[in-house]
N, C-alpha and C positions, 0 to 999 in steps of 0.2 A: 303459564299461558296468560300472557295481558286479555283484557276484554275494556271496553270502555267503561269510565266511569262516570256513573248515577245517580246523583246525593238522592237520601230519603225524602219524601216527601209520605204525610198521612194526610187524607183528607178530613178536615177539622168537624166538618157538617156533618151531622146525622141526624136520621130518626130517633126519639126514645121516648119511653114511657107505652103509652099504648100502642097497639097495634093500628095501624090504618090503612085503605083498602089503596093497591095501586094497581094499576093496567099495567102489565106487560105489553113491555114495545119491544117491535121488532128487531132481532140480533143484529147490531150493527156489522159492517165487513168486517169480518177476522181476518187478520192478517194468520197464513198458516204458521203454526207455533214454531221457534228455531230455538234452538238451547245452545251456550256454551258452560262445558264442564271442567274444574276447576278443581283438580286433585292434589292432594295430599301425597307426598314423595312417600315409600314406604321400604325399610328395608326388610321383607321378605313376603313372599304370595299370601295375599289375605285368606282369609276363610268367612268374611261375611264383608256386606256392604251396606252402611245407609247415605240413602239420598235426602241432601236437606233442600229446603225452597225456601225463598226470601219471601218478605214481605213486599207491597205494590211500591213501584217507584224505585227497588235497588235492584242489586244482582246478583251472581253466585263467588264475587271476589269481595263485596264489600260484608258480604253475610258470613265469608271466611276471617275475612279480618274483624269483624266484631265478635265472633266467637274467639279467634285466638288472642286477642284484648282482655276479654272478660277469665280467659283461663290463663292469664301471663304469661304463657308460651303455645306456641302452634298445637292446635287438638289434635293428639291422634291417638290413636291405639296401636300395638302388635299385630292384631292380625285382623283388624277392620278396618276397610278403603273409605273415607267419607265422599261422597261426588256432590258438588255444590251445582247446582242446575240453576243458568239462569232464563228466565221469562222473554219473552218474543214480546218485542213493543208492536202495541195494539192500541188503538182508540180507548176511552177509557170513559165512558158516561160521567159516574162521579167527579171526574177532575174537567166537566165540560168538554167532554171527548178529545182532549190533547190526548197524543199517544204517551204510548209511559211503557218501561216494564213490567207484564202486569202478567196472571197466568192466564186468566179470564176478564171478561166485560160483566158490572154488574148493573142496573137500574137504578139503584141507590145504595146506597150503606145503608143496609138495615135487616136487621131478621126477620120483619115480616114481607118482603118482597118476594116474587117467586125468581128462583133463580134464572137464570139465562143459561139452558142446558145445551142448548149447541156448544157456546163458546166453552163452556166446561168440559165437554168430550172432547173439542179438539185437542185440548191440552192433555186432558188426559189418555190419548190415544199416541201424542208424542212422546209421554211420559213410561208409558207401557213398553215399547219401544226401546228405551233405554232401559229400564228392568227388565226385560226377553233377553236383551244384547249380552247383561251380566248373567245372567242364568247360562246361556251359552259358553261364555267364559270359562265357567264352571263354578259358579257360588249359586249351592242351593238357592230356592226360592224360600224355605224358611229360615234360611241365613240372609236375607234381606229384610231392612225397615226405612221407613218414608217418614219423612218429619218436616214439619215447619212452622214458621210464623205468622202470624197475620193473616193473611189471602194464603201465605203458602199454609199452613197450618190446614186450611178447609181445604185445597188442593189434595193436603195426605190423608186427609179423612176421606173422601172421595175414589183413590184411589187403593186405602187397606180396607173399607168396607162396602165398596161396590164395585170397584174393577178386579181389583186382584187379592179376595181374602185368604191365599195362601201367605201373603205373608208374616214374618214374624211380630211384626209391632209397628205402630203408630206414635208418634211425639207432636203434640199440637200447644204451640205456646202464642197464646191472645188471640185466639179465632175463634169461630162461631159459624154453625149449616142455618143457614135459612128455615124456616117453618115451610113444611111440605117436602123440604129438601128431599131428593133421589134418593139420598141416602138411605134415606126410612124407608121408602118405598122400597128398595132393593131385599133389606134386610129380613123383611115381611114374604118373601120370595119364598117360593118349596124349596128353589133351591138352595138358598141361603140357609132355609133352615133346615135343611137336608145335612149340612155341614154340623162337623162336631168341634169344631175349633175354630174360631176367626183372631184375627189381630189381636195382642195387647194392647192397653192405649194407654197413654201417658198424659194428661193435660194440665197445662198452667196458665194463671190467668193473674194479673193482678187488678188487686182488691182496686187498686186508685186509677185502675186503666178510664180515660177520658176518650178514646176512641173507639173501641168496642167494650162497651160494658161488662164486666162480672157478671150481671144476668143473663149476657147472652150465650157467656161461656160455661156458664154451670145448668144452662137449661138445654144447650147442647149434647152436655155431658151424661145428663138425666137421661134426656131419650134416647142419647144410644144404647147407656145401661138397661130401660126399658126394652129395647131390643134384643137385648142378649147380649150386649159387649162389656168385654172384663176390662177394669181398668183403674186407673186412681185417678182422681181428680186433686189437683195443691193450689189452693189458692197463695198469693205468695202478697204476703202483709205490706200495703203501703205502694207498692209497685206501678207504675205509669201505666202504659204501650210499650212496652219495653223488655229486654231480657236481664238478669241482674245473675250476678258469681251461684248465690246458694241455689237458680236452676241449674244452672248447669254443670254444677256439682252431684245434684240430684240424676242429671241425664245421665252424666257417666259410670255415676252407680247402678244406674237401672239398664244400659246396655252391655256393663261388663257382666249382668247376671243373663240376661236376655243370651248377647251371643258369648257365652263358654267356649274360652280358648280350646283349641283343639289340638290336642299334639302330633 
């Protein structure tokens, strides 16, 4: 399936160091979310599925092509479908509101802004949607996991620990929840903690990341672990904004333990 193509683009400016206080403005128009999905050929009926997400400004063909670069031939597995989802161009604050593909609108780059939870639902309410759609299919809901980079990365923490913690696991590589995020607030929930199992989580961050800091990605990580979620955390030596070979060597070891072929 062609889909247009989107060079990367990261927004270079950010907040850092201290915290400091911002107003929340009001949710810009959202355009309503649209996805195109970008599958992996397989020869024979999977038995689990993960959905990945890009980062702001690509898509779901250029985040295939830089995973199957990074692994010297096309990613796949036996009997896991990967679905690469891409993002609905939206106005985008950060980048001076030009549209871009983005999953959400935020206020600024920064961890202490409050997030912008409308434009966050609506994605995650088209995202849900395509996870029911697979469930339907017929691949368990614990044979599903959500992963991404960057914005997508907080996209799938969003959606394995406050829309849908039935599923099997989480993959978050250089992203970061905002302080206050829903996240937390969810998790805090009776019924949240009513539950005896939620997501695994997987996160990566590098140390030399110039766009979203290693502190924002390992105090992320803290508080969810604070909340009850299991997980590893890998900082990854020397590493940009970026993905490098030894993660995603690591990913494919920890999904082939995750979803166990099934005969």
């Amino acid at each position: 399936m062609s889909i247009n193509q989107v060079p990367y683009f990261y927004i270079s400016k950010y907040t850092s160091g201290v915290c400091k206080m911002y107003s929340q403005s009001s949710t810009p128009n959202v355009l309503m979310p649209r996805t195109t999905i970008v599958k992996q050929a397989l020869e024979k009926k999977h038995t689990a599925t993960l959905f990945l997400f890009h980062g702001s400004g690509s898509n779901g063909e250029d985040f295939k092509q830089w995973l199957d670069i990074l692994n010297r031939y096309e990613l796949r597995f036996p009997h896991l479908k990967i679905v690469y989802v891409t993002a609905p161009i939206q106005p985008y604050t950060p980048n001076g509101g030009m549209p871009s593909h983005v999953w959400f609108n935020r206020s600024a780059i920064s961890i202490c802004v409050p997030e912008l939870r409308h434009s966050i639902n609506l994605i995650c309410n088209k995202i849900s949607e395509l996870i029911h759609r697979e469930v339907s299919d017929g691949t368990p809901i614990h044979r599903i996991a959500v992963g991404g980079f960057s914005m997508g990365g907080c996209l799938a923490t969003h959606l394995a620990y406050r829309v849908n913690r039935s599923l099997a696991g989480c993959i978050v590589m250089s992203s970061f929840l905002n302080v206050g995020s829903s996240v937390y607030e969810t998790l805090t929930s009776q019924d949240a903690i009513n539950e005896s199992k939620w997501p695994q989580l997987l996160q990566f961050h590098g140390t030399a990341d110039k766009i979203v800091p290693l502190d924002w990605g390992k105090k992320t990580f803290d508080n969810l672990q604070k909340h009850g979620v299991q997980g590893t955390f890998v900082p990854i030596e020397g590493a940009d904004h970026e993905i490098v070979q030894n993660e995603l060597s690591y990913i494919k070891d920890w999904l082939s333990n995750l979803f166990p072929v099934i005969e």
